[in-house]
C-alpha positions as CSV (number, residue, x, y, z in Angstrom):
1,X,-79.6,-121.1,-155.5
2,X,-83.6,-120.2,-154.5
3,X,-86.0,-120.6,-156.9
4,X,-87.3,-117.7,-158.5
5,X,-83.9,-115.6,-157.9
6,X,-82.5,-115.8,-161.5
7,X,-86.2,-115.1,-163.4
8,X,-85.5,-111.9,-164.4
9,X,-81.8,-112.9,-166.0
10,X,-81.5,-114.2,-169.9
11,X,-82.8,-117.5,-170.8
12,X,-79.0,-118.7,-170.9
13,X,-78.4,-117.3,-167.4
14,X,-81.5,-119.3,-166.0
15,X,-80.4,-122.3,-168.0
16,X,-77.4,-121.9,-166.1
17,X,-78.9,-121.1,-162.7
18,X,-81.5,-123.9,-162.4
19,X,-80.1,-126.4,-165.0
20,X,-76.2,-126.3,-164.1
21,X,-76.0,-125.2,-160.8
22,X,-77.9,-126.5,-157.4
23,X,-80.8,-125.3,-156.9
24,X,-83.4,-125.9,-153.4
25,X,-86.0,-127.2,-154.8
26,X,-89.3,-125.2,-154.0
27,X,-91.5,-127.9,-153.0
28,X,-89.2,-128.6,-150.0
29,X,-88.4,-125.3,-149.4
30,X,-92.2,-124.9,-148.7
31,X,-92.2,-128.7,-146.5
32,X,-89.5,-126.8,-144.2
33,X,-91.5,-123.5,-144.3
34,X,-94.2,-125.1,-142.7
35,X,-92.3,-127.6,-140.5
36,X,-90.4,-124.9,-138.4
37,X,-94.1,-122.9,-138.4
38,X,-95.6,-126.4,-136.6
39,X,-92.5,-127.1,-134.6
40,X,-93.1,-123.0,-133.1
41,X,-96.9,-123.8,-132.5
42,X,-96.0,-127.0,-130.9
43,X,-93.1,-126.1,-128.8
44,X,-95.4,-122.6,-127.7
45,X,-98.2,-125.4,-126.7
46,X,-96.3,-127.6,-124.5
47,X,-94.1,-124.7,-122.6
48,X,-93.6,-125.2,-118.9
49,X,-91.3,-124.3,-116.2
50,X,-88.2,-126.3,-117.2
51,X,-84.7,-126.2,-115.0
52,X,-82.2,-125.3,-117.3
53,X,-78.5,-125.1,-117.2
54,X,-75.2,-123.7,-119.3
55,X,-71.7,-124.7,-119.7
56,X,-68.9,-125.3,-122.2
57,X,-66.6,-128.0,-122.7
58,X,-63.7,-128.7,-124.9
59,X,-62.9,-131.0,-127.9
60,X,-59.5,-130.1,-129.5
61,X,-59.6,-133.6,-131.4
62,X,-61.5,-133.2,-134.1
63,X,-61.8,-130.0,-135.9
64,X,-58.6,-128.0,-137.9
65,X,-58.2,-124.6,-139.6
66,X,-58.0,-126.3,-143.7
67,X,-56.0,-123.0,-145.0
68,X,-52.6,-123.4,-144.7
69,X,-49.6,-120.4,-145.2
70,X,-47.4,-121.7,-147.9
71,X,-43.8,-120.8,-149.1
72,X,-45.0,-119.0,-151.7
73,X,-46.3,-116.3,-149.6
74,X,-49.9,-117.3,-150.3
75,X,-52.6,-119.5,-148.1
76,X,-54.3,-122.8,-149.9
77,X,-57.3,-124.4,-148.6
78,X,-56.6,-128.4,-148.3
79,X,-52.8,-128.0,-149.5
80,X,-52.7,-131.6,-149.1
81,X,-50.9,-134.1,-146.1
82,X,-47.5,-134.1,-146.7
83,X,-47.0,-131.0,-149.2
84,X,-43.6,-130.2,-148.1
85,X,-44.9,-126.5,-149.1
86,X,-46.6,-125.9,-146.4
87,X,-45.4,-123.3,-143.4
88,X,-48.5,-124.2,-140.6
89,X,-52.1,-123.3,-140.0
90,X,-53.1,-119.7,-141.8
91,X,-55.7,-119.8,-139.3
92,X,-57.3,-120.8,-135.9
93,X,-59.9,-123.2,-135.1
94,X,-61.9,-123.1,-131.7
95,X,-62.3,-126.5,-129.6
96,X,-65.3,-124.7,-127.5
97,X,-68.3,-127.0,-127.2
98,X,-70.9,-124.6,-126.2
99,X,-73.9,-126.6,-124.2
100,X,-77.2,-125.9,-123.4
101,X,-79.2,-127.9,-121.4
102,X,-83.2,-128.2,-120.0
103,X,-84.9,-130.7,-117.7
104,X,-88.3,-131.9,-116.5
105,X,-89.5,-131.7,-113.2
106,X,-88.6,-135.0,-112.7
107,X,-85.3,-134.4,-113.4
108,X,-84.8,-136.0,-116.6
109,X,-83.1,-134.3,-119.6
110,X,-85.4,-133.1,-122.2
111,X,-83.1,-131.7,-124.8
112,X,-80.1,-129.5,-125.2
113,X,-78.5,-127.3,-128.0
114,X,-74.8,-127.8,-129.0
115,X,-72.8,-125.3,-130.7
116,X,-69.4,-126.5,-132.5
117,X,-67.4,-124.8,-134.9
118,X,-66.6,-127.5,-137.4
119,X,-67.9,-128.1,-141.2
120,X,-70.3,-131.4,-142.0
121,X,-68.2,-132.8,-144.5
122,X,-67.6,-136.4,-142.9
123,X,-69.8,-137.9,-145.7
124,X,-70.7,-140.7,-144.2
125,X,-72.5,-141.7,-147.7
126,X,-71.4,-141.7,-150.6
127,X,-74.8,-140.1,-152.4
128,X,-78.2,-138.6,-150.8
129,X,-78.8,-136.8,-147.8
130,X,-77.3,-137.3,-144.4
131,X,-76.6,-135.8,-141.2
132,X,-73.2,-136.4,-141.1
133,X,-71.4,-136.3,-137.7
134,X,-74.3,-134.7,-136.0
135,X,-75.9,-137.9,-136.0
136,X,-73.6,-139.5,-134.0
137,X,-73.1,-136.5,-131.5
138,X,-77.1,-136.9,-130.9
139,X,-76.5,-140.7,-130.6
140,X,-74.1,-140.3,-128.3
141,X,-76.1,-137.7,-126.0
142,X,-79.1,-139.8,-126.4
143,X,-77.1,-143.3,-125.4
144,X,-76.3,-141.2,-122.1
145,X,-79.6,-139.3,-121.4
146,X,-82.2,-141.4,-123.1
147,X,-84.4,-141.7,-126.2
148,X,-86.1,-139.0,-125.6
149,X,-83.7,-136.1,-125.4
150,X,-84.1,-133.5,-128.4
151,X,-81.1,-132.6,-129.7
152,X,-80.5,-129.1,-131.7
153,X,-77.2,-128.3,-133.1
154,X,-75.9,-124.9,-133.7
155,X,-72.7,-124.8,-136.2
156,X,-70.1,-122.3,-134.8
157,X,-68.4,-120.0,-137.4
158,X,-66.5,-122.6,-139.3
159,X,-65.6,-120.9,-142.5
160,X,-62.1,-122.3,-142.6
161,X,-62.4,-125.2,-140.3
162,X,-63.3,-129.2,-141.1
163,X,-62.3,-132.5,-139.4
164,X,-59.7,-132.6,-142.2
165,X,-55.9,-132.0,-140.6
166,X,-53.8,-131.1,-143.3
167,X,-50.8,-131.6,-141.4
168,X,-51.5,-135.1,-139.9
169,X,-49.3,-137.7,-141.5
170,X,-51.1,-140.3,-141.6
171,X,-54.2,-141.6,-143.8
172,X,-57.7,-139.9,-142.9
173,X,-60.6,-142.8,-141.9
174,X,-63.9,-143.7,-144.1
175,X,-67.1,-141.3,-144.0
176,X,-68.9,-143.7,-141.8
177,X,-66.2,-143.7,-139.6
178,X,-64.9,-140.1,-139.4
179,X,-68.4,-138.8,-138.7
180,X,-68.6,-141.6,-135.7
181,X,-65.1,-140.3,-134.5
182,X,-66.2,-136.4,-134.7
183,X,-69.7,-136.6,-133.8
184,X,-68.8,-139.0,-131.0
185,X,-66.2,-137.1,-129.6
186,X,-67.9,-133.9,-129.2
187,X,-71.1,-135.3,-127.9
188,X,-69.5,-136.7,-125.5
189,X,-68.3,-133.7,-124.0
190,X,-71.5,-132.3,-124.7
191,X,-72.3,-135.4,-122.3
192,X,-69.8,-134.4,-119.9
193,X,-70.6,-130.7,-119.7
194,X,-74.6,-131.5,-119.2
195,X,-73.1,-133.8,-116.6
196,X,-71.9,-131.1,-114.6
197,X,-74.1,-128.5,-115.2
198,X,-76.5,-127.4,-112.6
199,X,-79.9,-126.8,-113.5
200,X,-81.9,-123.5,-112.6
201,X,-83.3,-120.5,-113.5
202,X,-81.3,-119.3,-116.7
203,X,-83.1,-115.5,-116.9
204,X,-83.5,-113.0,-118.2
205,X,-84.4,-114.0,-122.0
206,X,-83.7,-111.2,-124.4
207,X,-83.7,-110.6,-128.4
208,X,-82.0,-107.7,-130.4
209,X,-81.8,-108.0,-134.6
210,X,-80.1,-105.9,-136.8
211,X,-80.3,-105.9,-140.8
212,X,-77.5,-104.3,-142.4
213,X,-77.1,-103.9,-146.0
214,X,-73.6,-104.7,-147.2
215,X,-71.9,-104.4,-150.9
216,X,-70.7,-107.6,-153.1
217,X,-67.6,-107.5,-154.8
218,X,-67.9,-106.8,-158.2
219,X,-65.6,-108.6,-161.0
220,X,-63.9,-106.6,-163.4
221,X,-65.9,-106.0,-166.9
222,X,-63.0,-107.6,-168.9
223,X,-63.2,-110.4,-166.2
224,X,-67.4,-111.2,-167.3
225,X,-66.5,-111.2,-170.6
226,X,-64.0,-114.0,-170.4
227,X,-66.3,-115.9,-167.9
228,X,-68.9,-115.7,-170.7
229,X,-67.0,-116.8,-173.7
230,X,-65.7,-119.7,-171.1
231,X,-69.7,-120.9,-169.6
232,X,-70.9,-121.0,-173.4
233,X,-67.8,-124.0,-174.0
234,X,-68.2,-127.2,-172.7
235,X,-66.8,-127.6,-169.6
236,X,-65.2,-131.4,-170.2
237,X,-63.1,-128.7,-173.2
238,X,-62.0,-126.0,-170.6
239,X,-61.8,-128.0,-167.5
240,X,-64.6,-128.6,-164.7
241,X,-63.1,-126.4,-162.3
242,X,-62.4,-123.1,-164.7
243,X,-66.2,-123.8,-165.9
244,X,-67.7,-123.9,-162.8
245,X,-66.0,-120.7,-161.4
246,X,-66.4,-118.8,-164.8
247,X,-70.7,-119.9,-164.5
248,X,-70.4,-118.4,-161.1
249,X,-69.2,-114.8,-162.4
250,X,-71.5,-114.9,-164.8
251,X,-74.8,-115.4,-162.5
252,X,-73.0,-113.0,-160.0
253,X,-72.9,-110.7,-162.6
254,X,-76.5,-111.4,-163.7
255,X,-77.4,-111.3,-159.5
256,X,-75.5,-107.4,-159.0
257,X,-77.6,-105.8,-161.6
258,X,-80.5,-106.6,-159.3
259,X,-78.9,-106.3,-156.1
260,X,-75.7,-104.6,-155.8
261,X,-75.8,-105.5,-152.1
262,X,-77.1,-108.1,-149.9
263,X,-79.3,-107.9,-146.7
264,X,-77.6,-109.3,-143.6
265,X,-79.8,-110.0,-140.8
266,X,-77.5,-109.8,-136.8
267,X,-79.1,-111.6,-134.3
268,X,-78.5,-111.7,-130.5
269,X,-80.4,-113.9,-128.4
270,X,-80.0,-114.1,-124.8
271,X,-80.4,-116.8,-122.4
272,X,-79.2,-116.0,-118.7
273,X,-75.7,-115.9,-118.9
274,X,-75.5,-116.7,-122.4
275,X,-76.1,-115.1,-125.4
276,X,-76.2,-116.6,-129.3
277,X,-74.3,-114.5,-132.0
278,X,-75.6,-115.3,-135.1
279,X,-74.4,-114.7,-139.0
280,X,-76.4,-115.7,-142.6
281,X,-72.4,-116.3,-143.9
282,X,-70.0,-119.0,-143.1
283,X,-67.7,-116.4,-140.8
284,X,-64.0,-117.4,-140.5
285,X,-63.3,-118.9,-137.4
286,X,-60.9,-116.4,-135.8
287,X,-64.7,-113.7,-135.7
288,X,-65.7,-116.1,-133.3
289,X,-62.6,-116.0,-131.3
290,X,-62.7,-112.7,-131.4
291,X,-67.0,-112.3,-130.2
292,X,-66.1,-114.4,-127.5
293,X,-63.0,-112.0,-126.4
294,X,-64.8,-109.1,-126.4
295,X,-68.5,-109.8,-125.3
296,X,-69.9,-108.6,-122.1
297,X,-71.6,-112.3,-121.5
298,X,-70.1,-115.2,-120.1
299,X,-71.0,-117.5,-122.3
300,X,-71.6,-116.9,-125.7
301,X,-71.8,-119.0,-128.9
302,X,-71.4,-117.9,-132.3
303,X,-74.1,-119.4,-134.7
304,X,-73.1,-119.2,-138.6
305,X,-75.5,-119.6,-142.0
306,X,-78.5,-118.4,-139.7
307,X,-81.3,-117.1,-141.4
308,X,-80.0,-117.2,-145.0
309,X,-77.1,-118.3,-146.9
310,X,-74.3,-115.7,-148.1
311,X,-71.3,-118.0,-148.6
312,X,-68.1,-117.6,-147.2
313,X,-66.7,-114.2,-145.0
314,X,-62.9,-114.4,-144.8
315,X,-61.1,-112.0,-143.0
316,X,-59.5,-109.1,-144.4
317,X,-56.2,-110.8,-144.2
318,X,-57.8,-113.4,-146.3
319,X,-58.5,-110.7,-148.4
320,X,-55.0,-109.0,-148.7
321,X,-52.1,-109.7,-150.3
322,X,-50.7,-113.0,-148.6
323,X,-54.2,-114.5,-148.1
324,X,-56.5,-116.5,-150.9
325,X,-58.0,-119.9,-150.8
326,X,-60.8,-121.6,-152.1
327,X,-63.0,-119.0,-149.7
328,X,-61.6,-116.1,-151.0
329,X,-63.1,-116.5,-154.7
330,X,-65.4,-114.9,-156.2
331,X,-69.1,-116.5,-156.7
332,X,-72.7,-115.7,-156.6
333,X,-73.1,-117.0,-153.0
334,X,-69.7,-116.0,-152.1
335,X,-69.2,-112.1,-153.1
336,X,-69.5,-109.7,-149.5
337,X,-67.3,-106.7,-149.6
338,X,-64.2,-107.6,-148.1
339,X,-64.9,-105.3,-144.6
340,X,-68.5,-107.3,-144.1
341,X,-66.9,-109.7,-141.5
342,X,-66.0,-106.9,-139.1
343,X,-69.1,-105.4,-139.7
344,X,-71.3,-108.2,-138.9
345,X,-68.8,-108.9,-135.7
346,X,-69.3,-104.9,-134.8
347,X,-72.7,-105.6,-134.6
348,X,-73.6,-108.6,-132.9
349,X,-71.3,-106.8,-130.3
350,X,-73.3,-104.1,-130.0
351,X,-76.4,-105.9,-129.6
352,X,-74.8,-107.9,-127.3
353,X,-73.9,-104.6,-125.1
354,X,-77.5,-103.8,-125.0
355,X,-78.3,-106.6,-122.2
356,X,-77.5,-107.3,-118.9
357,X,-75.6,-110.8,-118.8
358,X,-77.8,-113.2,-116.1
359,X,-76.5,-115.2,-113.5
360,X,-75.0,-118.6,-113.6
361,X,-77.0,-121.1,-111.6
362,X,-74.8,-122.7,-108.9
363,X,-75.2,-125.9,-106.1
364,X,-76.5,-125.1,-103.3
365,X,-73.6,-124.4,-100.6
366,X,-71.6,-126.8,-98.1
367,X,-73.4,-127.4,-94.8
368,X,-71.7,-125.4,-92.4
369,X,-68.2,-127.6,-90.9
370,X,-68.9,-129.4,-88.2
371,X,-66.1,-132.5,-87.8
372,X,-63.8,-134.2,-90.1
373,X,-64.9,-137.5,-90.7
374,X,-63.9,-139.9,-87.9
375,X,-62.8,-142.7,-90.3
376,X,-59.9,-140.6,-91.6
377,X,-58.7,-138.4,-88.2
378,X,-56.2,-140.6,-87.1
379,X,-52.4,-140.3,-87.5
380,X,-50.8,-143.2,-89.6
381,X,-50.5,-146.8,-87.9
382,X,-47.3,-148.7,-88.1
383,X,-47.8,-151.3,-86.0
């Protein structure tokens, strides 16, 4: 919820905007306003030629698709370890770690952006704010490079995927250690992939945007009216969970007679051979999958909840008869028409198609052959 975006609703619909719900609170909305605007100045001020290199790796450890198709015909989110219910994986998750890498002229690594597709929902603590498992994938690149190395991490469209495996059989670790396991594992093949990667010239550097507007899903009349009735009750009467879904139809209700649709900003940014994909929504999993089979570039990374916040963008067969889930329902954040995924994928695509990939940078090549080595020329001795 943004401050301000309820102030033209009732007073009970504000009440349950910015008293019930969670709401960013406008003082640090303004502290990060004008932290990005000093981190752009600063970064504009120190620029200087910098070698720089891409790669990706692959961690296939850590991160699962949390939908699962059940016997029932129907897909659950988190159907639980050991629900004898459960027919396999109603979706895919992608074990790409996408890497980019720059270094000084003296050759040392000054920071690097890694793109994952996995949710942040290690909680390492049990109350306030953390960075979850990107903490320990910047420890991890740091213990390796140094101190000094700026990490930036891009989350990959990760709609449906966590570090929770709904199929393992045996008992998930604490926070503090899950978000060591994840985080460690895929900096370290961030590690390994900066490792290999040859530094150069990563040109040209390109930008397209595209804002589309797209529809939100509109509950039924008879359906408002039975959220309302339920969001006036208390919700320890009717249940936490029907409360809290029945105060979401009524602000979404409250949000379409202002905006029946919702901007969507499509970004593509290249970067030599690579090029970033970005979405405001938290994409399923299998649009990445399917950016990455169809773009023109090399490399390219999807980058979700960039730019804005629109909750989640199943697929359509999310959407259809055999799909639902806790992504599929209906909230204020939560609410794009059900083609908007395509859409948004149909874009970036496009933008994509309007630049030239750049090359790779490579070693330098073998000197020419001139002799084996003489150590290792011989035929085998037996006596």
């Amino acid at each position: 919820m943004q401050p301000g975006q309820y102030d033209d609703a009732s007073p009970w619909v504000r009440s349950l905007a910015y008293e019930k719900s969670s709401c960013a609170d406008p003082k640090y909305v303004e502290h990060v306003r004008r932290q990005i605007v000093a981190a752009v100045c600063q970064a504009n001020q120190a620029r200087a030629a910098s070698p720089s290199g891409v790669g990706r790796g692959i961690e296939d450890q850590v991160a699962f698709n949390r939908r699962q198709r059940m016997r029932n015909g129907l897909c659950y989110t988190h159907a639980g370890a050991g629900n004898p219910d459960i027919l396999g994986y109603a979706g895919p998750a992608d074990p790409e770690v996408g890497v980019l890498g720059s270094w000084n002229a003296a050759g040392k690594l000054q920071g690097c952006i890694v793109n994952f597709a996995c949710h942040a929902t290690t909680n390492p603590v049990s109350a306030g704010i953390s960075a979850n498992y990107i903490y320990y994938l910047e420890q991890t690149i740091r213990g390796t490079f140094g101190p000094q190395v700026i990490v930036l991490f891009f989350p990959g469209d990760s709609g449906d995927v966590t570090q929770v495996d709904n199929l393992n059989p045996f008992a998930n670790p604490l926070g503090e250690r899950w978000a060591q396991r994840v985080g460690g594992r895929v900096g370290a093949e961030a590690v390994k992939v900066l490792l290999s990667m040859e530094p150069g010239s990563l040109a040209p550097l390109a930008a397209r945007s595209k804002l589309l507007q797209l529809k939100r899903r509109v509950p039924s009349p008879q359906r408002v009216r039975q959220c309302q009735e339920l969001a006036k009750q208390d919700p320890k009467q009717v249940g936490a969970t029907q409360w809290a879904f029945a105060k979401e139809i009524v602000l979404l209700d409250a949000l379409l007679a202002k905006s029946p649709s919702a901007p969507v900003e499509v970004q593509a940014l290249q970067v030599g051979p690579a090029v970033f994909l970005t979405s405001p929504g938290e994409m399923f999993c299998q649009y990445q999958l399917d950016q990455k089979a169809q773009s023109p570039f090399p490399m390219t990374f999807c980058v979700s909840v960039a730019n804005d916040f629109l909750g989640y963008v199943p697929t359509a067969e999310a959407m259809g008869a055999h799909g639902g889930g806790y992504e599929t329902r209906l909230t204020s954040c939560s609410n794009l028409e059900v083609g908007a995924g395509r859409r948004i994928v149909e874009t970036a695509l496009e933008l994509a198609r309007q630049m030239t990939p750049g090359r790779l940078p490579v070693p330098p090549k073998a000197a020419p052959f001139r002799q084996p080595w003489s150590y290792g020329n011989v035929p085998p001795e037996l006596n």
